[in-house]
C-alpha positions as CSV (number, residue, x, y, z in Angstrom):
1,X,0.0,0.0,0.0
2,X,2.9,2.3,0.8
3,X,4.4,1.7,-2.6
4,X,1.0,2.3,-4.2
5,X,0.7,6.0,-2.5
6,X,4.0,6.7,-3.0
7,X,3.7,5.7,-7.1
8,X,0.4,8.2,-6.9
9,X,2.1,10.9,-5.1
10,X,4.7,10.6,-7.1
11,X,2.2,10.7,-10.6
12,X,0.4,13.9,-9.1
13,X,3.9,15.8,-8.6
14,X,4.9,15.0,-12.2
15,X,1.5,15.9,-13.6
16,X,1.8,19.3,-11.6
17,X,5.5,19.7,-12.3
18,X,4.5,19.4,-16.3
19,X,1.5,21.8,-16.3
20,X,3.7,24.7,-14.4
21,X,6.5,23.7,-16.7
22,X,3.9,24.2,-19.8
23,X,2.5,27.5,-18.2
24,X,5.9,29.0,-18.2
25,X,6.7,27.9,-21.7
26,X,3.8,29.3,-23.1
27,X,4.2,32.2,-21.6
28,X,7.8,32.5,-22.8
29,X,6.3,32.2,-25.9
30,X,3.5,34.5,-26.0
31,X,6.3,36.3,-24.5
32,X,8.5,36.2,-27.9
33,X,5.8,36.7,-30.1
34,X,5.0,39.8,-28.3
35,X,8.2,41.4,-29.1
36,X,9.6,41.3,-32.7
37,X,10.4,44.2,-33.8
38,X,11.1,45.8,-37.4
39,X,14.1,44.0,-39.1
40,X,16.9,45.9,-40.2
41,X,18.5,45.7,-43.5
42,X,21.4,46.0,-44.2
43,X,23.1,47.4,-47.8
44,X,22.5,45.3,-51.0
45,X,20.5,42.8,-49.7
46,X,18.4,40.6,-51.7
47,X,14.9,39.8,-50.4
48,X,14.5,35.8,-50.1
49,X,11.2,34.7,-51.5
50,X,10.6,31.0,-50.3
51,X,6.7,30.5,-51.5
52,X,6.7,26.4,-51.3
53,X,3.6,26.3,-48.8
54,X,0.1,26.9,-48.6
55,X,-0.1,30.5,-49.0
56,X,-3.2,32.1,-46.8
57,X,-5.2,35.3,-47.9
58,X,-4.1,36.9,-44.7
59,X,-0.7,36.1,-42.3
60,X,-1.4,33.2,-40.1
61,X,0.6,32.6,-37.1
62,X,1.3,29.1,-35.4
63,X,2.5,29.4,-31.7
64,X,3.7,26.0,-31.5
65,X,5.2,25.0,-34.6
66,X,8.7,24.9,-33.4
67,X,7.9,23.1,-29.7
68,X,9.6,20.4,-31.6
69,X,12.6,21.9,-32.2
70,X,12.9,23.8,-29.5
71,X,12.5,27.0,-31.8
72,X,10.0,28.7,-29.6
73,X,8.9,31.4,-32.1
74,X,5.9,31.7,-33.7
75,X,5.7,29.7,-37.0
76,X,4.3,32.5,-39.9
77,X,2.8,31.5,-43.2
78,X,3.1,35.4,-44.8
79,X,-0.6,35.8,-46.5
80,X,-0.8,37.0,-50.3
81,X,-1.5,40.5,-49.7
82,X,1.3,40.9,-47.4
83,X,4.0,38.9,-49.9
84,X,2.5,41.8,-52.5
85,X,3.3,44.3,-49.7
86,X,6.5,43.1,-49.6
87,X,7.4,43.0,-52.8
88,X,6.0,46.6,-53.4
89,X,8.1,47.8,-50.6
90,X,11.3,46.4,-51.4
91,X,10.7,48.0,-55.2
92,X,11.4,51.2,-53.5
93,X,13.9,50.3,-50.8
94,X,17.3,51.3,-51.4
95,X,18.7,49.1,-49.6
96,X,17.0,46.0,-51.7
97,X,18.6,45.7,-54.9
98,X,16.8,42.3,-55.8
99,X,14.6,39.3,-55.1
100,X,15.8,35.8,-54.8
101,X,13.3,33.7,-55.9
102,X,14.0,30.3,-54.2
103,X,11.9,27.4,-56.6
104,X,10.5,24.0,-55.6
105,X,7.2,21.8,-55.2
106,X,4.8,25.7,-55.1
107,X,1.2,24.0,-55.7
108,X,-0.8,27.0,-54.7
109,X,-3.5,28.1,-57.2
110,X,-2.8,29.6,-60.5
111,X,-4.7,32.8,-59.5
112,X,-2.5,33.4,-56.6
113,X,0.6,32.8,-58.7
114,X,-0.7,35.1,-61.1
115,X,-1.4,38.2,-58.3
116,X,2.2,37.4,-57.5
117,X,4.0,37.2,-60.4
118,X,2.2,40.8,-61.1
119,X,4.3,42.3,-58.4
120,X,7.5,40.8,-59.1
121,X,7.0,42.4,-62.9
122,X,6.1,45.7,-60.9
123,X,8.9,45.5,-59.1
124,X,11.5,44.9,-62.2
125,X,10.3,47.8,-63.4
126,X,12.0,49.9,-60.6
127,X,15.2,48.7,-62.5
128,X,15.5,45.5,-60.1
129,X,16.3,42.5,-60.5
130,X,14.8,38.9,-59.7
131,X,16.7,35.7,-59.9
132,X,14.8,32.4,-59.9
133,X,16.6,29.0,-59.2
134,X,15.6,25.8,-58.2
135,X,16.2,21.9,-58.5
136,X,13.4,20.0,-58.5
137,X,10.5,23.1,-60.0
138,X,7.3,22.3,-60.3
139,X,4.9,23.9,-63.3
140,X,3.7,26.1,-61.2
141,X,6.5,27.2,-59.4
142,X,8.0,27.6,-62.8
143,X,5.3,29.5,-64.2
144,X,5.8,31.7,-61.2
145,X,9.7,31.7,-62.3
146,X,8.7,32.9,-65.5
147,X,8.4,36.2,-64.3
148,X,12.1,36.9,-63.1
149,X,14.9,38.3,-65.0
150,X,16.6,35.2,-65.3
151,X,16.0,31.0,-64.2
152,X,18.9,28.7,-63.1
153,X,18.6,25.0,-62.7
154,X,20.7,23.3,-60.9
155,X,22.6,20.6,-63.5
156,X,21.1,18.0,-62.1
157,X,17.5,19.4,-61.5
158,X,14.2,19.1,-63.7
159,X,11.5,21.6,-64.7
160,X,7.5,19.9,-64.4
161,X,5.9,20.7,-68.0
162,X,3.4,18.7,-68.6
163,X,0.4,21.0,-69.1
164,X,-2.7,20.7,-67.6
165,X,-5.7,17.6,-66.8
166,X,-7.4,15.9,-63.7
167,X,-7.9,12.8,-62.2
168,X,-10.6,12.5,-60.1
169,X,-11.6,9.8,-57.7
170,X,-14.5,7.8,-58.0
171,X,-16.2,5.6,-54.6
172,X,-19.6,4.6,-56.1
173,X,-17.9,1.1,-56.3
174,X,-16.1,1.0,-52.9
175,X,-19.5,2.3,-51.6
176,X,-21.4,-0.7,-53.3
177,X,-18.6,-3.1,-51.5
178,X,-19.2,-1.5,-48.1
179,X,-22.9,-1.3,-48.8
180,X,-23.3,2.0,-48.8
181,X,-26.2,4.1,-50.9
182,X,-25.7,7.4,-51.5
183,X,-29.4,9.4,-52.0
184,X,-29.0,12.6,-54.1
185,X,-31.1,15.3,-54.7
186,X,-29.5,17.9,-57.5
187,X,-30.6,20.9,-60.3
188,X,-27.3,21.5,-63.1
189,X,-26.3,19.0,-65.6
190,X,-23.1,20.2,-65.0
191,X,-23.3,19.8,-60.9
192,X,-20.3,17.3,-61.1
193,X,-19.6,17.6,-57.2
194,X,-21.7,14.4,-56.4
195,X,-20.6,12.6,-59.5
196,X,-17.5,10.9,-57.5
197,X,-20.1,9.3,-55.2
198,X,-22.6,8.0,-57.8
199,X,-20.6,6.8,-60.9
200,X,-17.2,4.9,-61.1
201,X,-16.6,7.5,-64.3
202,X,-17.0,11.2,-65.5
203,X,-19.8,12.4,-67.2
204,X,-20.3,13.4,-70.8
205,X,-21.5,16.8,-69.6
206,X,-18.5,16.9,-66.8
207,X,-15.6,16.0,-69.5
208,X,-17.2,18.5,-71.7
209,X,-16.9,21.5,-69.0
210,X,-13.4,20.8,-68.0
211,X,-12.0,20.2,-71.1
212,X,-13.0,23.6,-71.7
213,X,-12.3,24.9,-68.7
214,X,-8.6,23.2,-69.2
215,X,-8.0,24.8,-72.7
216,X,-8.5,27.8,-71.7
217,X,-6.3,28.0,-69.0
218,X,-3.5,26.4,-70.6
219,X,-3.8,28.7,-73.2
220,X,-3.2,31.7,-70.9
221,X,-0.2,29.9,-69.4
222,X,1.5,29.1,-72.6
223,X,1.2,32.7,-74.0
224,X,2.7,34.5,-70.7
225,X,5.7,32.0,-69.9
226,X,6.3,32.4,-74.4
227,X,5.9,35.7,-73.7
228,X,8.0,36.1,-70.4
229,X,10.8,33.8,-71.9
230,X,10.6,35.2,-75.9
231,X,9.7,31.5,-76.7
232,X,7.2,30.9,-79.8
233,X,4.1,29.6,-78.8
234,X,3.8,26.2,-81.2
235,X,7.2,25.4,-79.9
236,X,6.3,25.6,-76.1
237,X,3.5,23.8,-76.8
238,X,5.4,21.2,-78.5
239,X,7.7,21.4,-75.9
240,X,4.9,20.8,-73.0
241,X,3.3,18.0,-74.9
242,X,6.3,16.5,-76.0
243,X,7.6,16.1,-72.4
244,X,11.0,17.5,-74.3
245,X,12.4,19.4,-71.4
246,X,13.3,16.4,-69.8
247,X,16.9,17.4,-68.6
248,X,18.6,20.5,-67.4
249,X,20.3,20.4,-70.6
250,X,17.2,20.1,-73.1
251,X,15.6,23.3,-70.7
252,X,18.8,25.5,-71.6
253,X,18.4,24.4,-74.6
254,X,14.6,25.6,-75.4
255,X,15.3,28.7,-73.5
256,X,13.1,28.0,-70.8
257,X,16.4,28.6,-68.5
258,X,19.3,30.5,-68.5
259,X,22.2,28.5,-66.7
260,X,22.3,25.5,-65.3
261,X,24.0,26.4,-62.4
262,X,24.7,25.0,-58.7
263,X,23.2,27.1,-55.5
264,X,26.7,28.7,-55.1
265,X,27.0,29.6,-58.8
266,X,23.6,31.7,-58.7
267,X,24.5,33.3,-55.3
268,X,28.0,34.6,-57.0
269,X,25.8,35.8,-60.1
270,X,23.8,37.8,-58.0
271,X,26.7,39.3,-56.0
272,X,28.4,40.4,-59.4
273,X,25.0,41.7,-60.0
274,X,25.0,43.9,-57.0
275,X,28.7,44.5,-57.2
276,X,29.6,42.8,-54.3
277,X,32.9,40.9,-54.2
278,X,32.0,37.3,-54.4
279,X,34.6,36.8,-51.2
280,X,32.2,38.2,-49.0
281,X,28.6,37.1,-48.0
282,X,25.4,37.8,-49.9
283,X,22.9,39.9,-47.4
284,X,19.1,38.0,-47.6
285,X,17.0,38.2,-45.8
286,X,14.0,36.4,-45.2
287,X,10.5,37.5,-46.2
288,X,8.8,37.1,-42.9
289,X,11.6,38.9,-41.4
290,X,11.3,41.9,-44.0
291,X,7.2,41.7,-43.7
292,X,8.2,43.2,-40.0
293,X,9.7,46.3,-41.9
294,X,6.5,47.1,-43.4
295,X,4.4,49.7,-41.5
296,X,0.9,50.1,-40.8
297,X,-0.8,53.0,-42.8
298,X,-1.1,55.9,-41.6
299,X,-4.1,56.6,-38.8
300,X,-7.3,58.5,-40.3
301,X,-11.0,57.5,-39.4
302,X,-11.7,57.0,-43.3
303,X,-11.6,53.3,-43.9
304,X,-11.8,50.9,-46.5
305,X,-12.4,47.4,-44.8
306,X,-11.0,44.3,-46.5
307,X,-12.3,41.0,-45.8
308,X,-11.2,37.7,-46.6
309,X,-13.2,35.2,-46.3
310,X,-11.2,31.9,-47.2
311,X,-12.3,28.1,-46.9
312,X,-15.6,26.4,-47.0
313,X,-18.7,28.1,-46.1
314,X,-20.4,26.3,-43.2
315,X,-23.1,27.0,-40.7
316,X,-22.9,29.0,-37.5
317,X,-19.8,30.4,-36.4
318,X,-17.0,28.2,-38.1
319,X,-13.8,27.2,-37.7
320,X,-10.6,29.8,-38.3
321,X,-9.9,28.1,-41.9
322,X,-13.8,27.8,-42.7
323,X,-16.1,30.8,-43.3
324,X,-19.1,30.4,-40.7
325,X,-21.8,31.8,-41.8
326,X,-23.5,33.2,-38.5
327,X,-19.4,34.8,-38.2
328,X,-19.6,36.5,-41.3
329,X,-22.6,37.9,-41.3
330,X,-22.2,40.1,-38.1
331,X,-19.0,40.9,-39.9
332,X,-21.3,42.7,-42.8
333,X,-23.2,43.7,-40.7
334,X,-21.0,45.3,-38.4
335,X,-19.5,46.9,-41.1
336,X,-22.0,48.6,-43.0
337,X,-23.3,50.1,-39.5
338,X,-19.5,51.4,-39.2
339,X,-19.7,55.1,-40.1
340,X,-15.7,55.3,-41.0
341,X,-16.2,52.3,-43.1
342,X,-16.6,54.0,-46.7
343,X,-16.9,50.7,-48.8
344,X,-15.9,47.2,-48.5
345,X,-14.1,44.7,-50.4
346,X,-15.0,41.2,-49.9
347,X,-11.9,39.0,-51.1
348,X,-13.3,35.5,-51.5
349,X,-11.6,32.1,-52.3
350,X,-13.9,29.3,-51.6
351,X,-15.6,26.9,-53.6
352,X,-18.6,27.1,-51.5
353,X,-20.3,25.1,-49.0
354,X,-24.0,25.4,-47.4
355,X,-26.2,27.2,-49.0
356,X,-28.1,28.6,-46.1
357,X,-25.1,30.0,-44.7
358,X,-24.3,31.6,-48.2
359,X,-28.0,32.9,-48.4
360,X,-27.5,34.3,-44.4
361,X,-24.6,36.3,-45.8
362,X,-25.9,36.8,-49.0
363,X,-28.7,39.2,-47.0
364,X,-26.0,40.9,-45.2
365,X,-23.7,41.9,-48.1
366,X,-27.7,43.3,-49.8
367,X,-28.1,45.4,-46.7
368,X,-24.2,46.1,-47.0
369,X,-24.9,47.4,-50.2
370,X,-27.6,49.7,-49.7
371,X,-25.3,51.7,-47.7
372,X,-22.0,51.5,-49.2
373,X,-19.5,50.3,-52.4
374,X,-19.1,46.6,-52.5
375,X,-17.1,45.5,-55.1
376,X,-16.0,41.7,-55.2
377,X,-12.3,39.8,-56.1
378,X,-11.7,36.6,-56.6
379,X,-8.3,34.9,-55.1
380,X,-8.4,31.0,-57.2
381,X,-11.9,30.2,-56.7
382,X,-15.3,31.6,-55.9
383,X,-17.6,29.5,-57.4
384,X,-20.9,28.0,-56.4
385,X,-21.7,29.4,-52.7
386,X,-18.5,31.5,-53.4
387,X,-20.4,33.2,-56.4
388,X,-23.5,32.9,-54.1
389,X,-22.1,35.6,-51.8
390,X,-20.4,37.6,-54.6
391,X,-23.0,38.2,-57.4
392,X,-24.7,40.9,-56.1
393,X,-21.1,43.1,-55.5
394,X,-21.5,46.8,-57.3
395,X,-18.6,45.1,-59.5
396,X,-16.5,41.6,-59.6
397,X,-13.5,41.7,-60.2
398,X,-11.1,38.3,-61.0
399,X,-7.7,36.8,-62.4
400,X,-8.0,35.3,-65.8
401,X,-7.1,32.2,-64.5
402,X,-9.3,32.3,-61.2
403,X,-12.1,29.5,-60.9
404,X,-15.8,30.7,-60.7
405,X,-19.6,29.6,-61.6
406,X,-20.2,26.1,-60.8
407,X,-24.3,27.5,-60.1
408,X,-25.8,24.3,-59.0
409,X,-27.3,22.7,-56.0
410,X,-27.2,19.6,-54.3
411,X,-28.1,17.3,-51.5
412,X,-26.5,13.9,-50.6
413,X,-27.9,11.4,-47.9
414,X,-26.1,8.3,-47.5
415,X,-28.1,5.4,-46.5
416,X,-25.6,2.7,-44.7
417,X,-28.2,0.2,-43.5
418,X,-27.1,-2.8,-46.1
419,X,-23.4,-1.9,-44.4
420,X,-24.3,-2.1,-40.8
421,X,-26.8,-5.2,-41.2
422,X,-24.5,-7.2,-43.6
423,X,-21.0,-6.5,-43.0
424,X,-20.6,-5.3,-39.4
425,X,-23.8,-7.3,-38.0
426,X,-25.8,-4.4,-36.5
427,X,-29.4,-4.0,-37.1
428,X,-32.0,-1.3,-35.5
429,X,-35.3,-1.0,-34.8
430,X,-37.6,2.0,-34.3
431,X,-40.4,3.1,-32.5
432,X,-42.2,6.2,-33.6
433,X,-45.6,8.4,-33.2
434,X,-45.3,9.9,-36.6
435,X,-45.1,9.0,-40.2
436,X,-41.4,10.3,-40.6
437,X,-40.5,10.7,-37.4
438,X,-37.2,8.9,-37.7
439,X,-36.2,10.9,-41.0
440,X,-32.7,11.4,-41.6
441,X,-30.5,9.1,-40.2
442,X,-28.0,7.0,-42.2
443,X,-29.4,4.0,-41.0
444,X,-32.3,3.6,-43.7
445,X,-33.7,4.8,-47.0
446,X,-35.6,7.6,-47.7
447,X,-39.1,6.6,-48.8
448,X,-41.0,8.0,-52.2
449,X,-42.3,10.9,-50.6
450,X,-39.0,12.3,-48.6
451,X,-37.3,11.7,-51.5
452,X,-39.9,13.8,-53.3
453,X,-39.5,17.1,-50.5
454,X,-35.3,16.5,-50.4
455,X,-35.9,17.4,-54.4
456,X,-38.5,20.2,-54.2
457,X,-36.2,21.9,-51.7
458,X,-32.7,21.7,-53.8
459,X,-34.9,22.8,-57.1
460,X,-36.3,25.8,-55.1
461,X,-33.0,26.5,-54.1
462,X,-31.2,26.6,-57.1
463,X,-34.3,28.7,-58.2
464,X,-33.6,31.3,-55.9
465,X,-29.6,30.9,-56.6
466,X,-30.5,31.9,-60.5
467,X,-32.7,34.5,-59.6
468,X,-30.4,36.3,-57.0
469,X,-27.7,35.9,-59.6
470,X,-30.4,37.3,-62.8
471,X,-30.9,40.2,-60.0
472,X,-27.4,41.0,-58.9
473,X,-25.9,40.7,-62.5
474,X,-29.0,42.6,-64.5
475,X,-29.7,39.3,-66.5
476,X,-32.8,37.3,-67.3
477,X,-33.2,34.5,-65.7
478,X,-32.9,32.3,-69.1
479,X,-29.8,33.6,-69.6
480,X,-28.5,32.6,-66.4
481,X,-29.8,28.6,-66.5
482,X,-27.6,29.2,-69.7
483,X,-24.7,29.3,-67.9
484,X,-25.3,27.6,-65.1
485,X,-26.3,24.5,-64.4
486,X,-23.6,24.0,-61.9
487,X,-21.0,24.6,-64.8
488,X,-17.3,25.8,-64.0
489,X,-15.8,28.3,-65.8
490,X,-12.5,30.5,-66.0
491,X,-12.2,34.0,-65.0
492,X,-11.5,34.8,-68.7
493,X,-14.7,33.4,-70.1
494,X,-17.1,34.5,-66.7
495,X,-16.1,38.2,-68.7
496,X,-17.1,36.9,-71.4
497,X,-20.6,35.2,-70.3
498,X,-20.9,38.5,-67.8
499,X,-20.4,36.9,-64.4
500,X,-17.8,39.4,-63.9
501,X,-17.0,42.5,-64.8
502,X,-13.4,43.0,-65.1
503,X,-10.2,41.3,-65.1
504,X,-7.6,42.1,-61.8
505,X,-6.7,41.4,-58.6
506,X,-7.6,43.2,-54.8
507,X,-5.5,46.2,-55.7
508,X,-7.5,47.1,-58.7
509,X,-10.6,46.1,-56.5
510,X,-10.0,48.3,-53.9
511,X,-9.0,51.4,-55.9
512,X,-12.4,50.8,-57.8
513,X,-14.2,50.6,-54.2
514,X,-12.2,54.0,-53.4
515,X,-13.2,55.8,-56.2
516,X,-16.5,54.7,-56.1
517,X,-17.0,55.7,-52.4
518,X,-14.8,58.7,-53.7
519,X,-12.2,58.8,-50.9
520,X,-8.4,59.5,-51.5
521,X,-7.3,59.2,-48.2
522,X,-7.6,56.3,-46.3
523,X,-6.6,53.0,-44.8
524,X,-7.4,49.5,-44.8
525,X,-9.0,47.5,-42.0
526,X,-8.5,44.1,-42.7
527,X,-11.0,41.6,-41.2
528,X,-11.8,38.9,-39.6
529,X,-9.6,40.6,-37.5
530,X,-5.9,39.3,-35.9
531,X,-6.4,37.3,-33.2
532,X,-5.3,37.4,-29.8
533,X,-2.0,35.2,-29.2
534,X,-4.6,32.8,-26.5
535,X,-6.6,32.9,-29.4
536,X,-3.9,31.7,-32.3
537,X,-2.9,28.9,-29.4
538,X,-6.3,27.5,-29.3
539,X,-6.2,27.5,-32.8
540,X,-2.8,25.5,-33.3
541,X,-4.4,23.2,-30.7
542,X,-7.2,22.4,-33.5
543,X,-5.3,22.1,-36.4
544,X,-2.7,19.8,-34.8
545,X,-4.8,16.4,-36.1
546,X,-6.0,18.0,-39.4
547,X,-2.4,18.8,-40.3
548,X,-0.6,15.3,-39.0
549,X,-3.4,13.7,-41.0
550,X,-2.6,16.0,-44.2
551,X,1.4,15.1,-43.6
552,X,0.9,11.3,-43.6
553,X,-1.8,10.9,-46.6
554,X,0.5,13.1,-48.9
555,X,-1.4,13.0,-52.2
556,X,-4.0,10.8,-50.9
557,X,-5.5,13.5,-48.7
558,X,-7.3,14.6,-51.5
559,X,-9.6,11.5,-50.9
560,X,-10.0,11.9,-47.6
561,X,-11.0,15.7,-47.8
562,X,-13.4,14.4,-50.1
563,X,-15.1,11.4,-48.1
564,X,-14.6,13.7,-44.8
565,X,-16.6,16.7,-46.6
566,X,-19.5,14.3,-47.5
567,X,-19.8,13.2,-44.1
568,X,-19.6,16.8,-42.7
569,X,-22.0,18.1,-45.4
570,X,-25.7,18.4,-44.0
571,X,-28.6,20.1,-45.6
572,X,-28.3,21.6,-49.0
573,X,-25.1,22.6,-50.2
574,X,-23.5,24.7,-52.7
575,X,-20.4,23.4,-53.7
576,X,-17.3,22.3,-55.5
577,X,-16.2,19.2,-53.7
578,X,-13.2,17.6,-55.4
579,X,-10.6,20.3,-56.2
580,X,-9.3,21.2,-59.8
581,X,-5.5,21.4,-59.1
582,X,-5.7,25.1,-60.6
């Protein structure tokens, strides 16, 4: 018994030992968040642009990335409007004489790339230069590349050109196995978010939409890297489908690089560019240390707000990486009550999600717009709820190369019973007072008549989806089924079919929301707004399984976001489900 109290006592001590050990680390942490200050840099310096990771719309910070490693400050993933801050910035530092452009495996979206690449051509024109160089570059990363002065390879490196396609998953037959029947309820011939859980192929109508989809956007990448790299167009495209630029060598040799050079070779390049003498060190410096050099605008009560709303659009309040309907919407309306708030810019990449928390912002955003500018840009995709929440803007703006439409509705039920009774041996039985007093469980069919309701209420939805699109875009109703349907297109042919209005990025959509609200000074107020460090540590708490799970699948977390979302998905939904890899 002594032993036993003694092995408790000695539990408790350790438990209390460890939670006043993890008080005072966290607060050593919060405590070095809390102070960085403003870098300092120092006389031809390059800025270092490492982009390989999941670039947020706005700066997220993780407090406990680096427990690990006993690096106790905060993790920062630098968001796309502060990278474009950065860049602008060091285009008119005099102590920046050019960017570094470190290359790799960059698979953020083409429309992100694109509002990137715009800057670093911004910033050449200041009579800067950018260096690219990489060893193993993916096409993305290399079509970001495309935009520097100059691209080395390391000799025994490769380039990704392979152009552009999708495969997509298909589980109607692993459903079948398990005995599992999915129940869908949908309006759009072109709705092909359910198709991976009812067909073990693509649709006619699907394949006929992305093809389309994929032409055009391969188009617009062949012409800027043929243009950026004074290539011909035929020959890059013989080039991308030939699979020629198979070694360093063959890449020099089709000029889509300039040296192949080792990491040393490019740093001596750019010292001679700088005139340094390649004996002493190159000055980089890192771009989430130089994004502490960039100051806050200057203080004035006229506004414009910015708000990003990134993710998939769920109900209630929502996660940080999810747009919560019930979150946003006292965001709108917060805002349009704001009296300093002269017009706001809603930034939206999402590919949708429930359609009664799109149609719970959508009211907002009206109300918003009664009193105020709201003009709309889209990051890589705002399509189906996305659009929802966008179509009413005063004027949509998006990259050639963004991802929108996809107008279509949907409902899926799965019905598991065959999977319970015959291959795990579970059975149920009900008791109820009322006809369908057991509806919507998993655990048995819908009958003829709640199938019937589950249809009238996605058709009425997608009804009213058309009809607040006919109303916010000043089209007939006809004209809208036209292009919907649940059909995807690029931002290049949305100007065409007028679900946009002009091609650009969030600069060019908020000097449009200025001069609409006719202001010349002001700030920006970004929102949702930063949280508290408590705050970001609850967060980084969360996102601890999601991310191991996202490490350890690798490519195959693609199909587990996909069977997760179905099992999260409740009510009717506006959305794309599987993602286009653009």
């Amino acid at each position: 018994m002594l032993q036993f109290i003694k092995y408790v006592f000695a539990t408790i001590t350790g438990l209390f030992l460890f939670c006043v050990i993890g008080i005072f680390l966290l607060a050593g942490i919060a405590a070095v968040a809390g102070k960085e200050k403003p870098a300092k840099v120092k006389a031809n310096s390059v800025l270092k642009l490492d982009l390989n990771y999941d670039i947020p719309e706005q700066t997220t910070e993780d407090p406990l990335a680096g427990l690990s490693s006993g690096d106790f400050k905060m993790k920062k993933a630098v968001g796309l409007t502060q990278i474009r801050e950065c860049i602008k910035k060091a285009g008119e530092d005099e102590n920046i004489k050019g960017i570094y452009l470190q290359l790799g495996m960059n698979e953020n979206g083409y429309a992100t790339i694109e509002a990137i690449r715009d800057a670093l051509k911004e910033f050449r024109k200041k009579g800067k230069f950018v260096y690219a160089y990489g060893e193993i570059v993916s096409q993305k990363s290399y079509y970001l590349a495309a935009a520097a002065d100059k691209i080395f390879l390391n000799p025994n490196g490769f380039v990704e050109l392979k152009g552009f396609g999708r495969e997509i998953s298909y589980f109607k037959n692993m459903f079948q196995k398990l005995g599992v029947e999915v129940q869908d309820f949908h309006c759009g011939a072109y709705k092909s978010a359910i198709e991976p859980f009812l067909r073990s192929d693509m649709s006619a109508a699907n394949r006929e939409q992305l093809t389309y989809l994929y032409a055009d956007v391969y188009r617009y990448f062949l012409n800027n890297i043929a243009s950026d790299r004074n290539i011909d167009t035929a020959q890059l495209d013989k080039i991308v489908n030939g699979l020629l630029a198979e070694t360093p060598e063959a890449s020099k040799e089709f000029g889509l690089v300039d040296e192949t050079y080792y990491y040393d070779q490019v740093v001596d390049e750019m010292k001679t560019k700088i005139g340094v003498d390649k004996k002493k060190d190159l000055e980089a410096i890192e771009l989430a240390k130089y994004a502490t050099t960039v100051k806050a605008p200057v203080e004035t009560t006229t506004k414009i707000a910015v708000v990003y709303a990134q993710g998939n659009i769920v109900d209630g309040e929502g996660k940080d990486d999810e747009i919560g309907g019930e979150t946003y919407a006292k965001i709108f309306s917060k805002l349009r009550k704001d009296e300093n708030i002269k017009a706001i810019v809603l930034r939206i990449n999402s590919g949708g999600g429930s359609a009664l928390a799109s149609d719970v912002m959508w009211r907002e955003l009206v109300l918003a717009k009664k009193e105020k500018p709201l003009v709309i840009s889209f990051g890589d995709v705002a399509a189906s709820g996305g659009y929802y929440i966008a179509c009413m803007g005063d004027r949509i703006f998006a990259q050639p190369n963004s991802i929108t439409g996809s107008i279509g509705v949907f409902g899926l039920l799965p019905n598991a019973q065959k999977m319970f009774n015959e291959k795990l041996g579970i059975t149920f039985d009900r008791v109820k007072v009322t006809k369908h007093g057991v509806l919507g469980g998993i655990t048995s069919p819908l009958d003829a008549e709640e199938s019937a309701i589950a249809q009238r209420h996605v058709e009425k939805t997608y009804k009213e989806f058309k009809s607040r699109v006919a109303e916010g875009r000043g089209k007939e109703v006809d004209y809208i089924e036209s292009i919907a349907q649940g059909r995807v297109w690029t931002g290049n042919q949305a100007l065409e079919n007028g679900l946009i209005d002009e091609l650009g990025g969030l600069d060019e959509a908020i000097a449009y929301a200025a001069k609409k609200a006719n202001v010349k000074e002001y700030r920006l107020k970004s929102y949702p707004e930063e949280k508290s460090f408590s705050e970001k540590l609850a967060e980084s708490f969360g996102n601890t399984r999601a991310n191991w799970v996202k490490e350890e699948l690798g490519e195959q977390y693609e199909i587990y976001k996909t069977i997760d979302m179905l099992r999260k998905s409740k009510g009717v939904q506006m959305r794309m489900i599987y993602d286009l890899g653009l």
